[in-house]
TORVEXSE-965805 format. One record per residue (C-alpha): residue in three letters; x, y, z. Coordinates in steps of 0.5 Angstrom, whole numbers, plus 500, padded with zeros to 3 digits. Layout:
BEGIN
ALAXYZ...
//
This chain:
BEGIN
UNK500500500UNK502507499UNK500513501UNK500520498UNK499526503UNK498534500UNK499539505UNK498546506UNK497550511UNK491555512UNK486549514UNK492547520UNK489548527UNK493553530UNK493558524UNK489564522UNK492569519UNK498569514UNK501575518UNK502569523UNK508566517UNK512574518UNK511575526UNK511567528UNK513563523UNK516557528UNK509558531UNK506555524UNK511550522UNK510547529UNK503547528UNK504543521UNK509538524UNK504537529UNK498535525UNK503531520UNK506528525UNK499525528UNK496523521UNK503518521UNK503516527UNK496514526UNK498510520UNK504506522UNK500503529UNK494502524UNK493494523UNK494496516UNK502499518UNK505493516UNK503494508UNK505501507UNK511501502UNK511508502UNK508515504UNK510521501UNK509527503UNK508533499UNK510540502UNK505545499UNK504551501UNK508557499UNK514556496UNK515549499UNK519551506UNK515549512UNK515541514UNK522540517UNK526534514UNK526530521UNK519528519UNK522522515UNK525520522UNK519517524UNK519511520UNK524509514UNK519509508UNK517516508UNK519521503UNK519529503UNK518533497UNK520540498UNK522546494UNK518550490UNK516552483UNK515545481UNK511540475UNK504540478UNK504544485UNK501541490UNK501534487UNK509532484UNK511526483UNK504523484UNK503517480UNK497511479UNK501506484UNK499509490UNK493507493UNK490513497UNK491521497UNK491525503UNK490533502UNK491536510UNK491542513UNK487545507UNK482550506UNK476554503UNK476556495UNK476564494UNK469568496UNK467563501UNK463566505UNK467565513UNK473561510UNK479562513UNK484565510UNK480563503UNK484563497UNK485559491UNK492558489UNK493566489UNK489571494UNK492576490UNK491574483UNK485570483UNK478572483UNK474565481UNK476559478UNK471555475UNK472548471UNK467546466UNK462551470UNK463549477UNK466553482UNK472550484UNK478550489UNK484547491UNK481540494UNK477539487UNK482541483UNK488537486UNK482531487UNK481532479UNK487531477UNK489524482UNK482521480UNK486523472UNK491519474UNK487514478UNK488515485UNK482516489UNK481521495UNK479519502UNK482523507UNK482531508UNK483535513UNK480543514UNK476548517UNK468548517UNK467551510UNK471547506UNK468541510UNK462543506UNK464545500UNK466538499UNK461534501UNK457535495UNK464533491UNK467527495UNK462525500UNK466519501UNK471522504UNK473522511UNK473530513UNK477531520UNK474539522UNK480542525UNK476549526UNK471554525UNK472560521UNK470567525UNK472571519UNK477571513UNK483573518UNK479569524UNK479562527UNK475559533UNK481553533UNK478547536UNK483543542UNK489539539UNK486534543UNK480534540UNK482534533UNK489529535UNK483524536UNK479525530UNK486524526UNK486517529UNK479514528UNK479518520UNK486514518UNK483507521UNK477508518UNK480510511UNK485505511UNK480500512UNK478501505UNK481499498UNK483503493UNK478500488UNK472502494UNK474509494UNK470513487UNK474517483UNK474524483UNK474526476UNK472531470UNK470529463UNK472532456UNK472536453UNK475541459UNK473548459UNK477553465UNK476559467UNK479564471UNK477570473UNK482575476UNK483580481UNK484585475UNK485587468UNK491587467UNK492581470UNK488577464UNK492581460UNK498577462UNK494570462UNK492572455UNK498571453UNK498564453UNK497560447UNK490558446UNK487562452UNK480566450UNK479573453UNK472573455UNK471580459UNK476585462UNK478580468UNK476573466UNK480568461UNK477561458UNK482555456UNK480548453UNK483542452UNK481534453UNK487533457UNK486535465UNK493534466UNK495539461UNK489543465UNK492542471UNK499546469UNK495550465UNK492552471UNK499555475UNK502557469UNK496562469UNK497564475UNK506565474UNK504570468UNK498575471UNK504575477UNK508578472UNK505586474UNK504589479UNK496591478
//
């Protein structure tokens, strides 16, 4: 068995605000390994620890700095993927032999209403994103693109809202509610205790079921993304990728069959609408 684990950090309980990463940044990282440290912890004494080949951890928030290498001390078969920028971001090196993804310590999409710290990939340039007109954000996005390469989903970590922007999506998923969003910038925390004990009971219980009883997330072609940024000129960068439409002043639409080649058209997007200020 091996196992996938995407991380980020606004959905991690102890966090709130990303002034947190420039006033405490050791307090966040903390934190993050925590939250990790438990999920793994609860993997290696399940009664399934002695068929793990492998977990991967992917560190995705950010530039990919914030889980400290010691986390692979815990065990001989864990493997840390660092660094930043990357092929497919928040998912590199996925591949169909893993039996399971795990997204923690997510967090709501842009717009959400009490999503703390909601965002999708950019808070700066991102101002709605939509595949084959549903409105997305990063958990169906990056579930999408392991139920392409034929790897489900069956665990994730995040604040309320999140919890309920999936449940329509991935109902099957076992969700570990790590707070409570108060506003963008504000969060009731739920008891380390709490969340440690829902982390324990939602890996056994996820790992209890096969690869082949877990559905597939995915979408069918033809593909149609669309991304509306904060900004005119924003779209004015995106726009200067090949076989983009400009739709209106801030939006851009793409098309293609391939939702891997949507998946890095998606992040290539977002690097050239960073390209200016405004």
């Amino acid at each position: 068995m091996r196992i996938y684990i995407s991380i980020d950090m606004e959905g991690i309980p102890g966090t709130f605000n990303w002034e947190q990463e420039k006033t405490n940044r050791s307090s966040i990282q903390n934190c993050m390994f925590h939250h990790i440290q438990t999920a793994i912890e609860s993997l290696l004494a399940s009664p399934q620890a002695s068929l793990i080949e492998e977990i991967t951890l992917a560190d995705s928030h950010s530039a990919g700095d914030n889980l400290d290498y010691s986390i692979t001390a815990l065990d001989e078969r864990i493997n840390l993927i660092s660094g930043c920028p990357r092929p497919r971001y928040m998912m590199p090196d996925l591949d169909s032999g893993y039996d399971q993804v795990w997204f923690l310590g997510y967090h709501s999409g842009t717009g959400a209403l009490h999503g703390n710290m909601d965002h999708t990939y950019s808070n700066s340039r991102i101002h709605n994103i939509w595949i084959n007109g549903d409105r997305m954000n990063e958990a169906l996005i990056n579930a999408a693109y392991a139920g392409y390469i034929g790897v489900p989903v069956g665990l994730v970590s995040g604040d309320e809202t999140l919890k309920e922007e999936l449940l329509f999506y991935l109902p099957w998923i076992e969700y570990i509610t790590t707070k409570k969003a108060i506003a963008k910038f504000s969060a009731k925390n739920y008891s380390q205790k709490l969340v440690d004990k829902q982390i324990k009971l939602s890996v056994l219980h996820t790992l209890t079921r096969t690869k082949e009883e877990i559905p597939l997330f995915v979408f069918e072609p033809p593909l149609t993304l669309k991304i509306e940024f904060n900004h005119s000129s924003m779209a004015d960068q995106a726009e200067l990728m090949p076989y983009t439409k400009r739709l209106d002043g801030r939006t851009i639409e793409y098309h293609t069959d391939d939702y891997a080649i949507l998946f890095e058209a998606i992040m290539v997007l977002v690097y050239l609408a960073q390209t200016t200020p405004m």
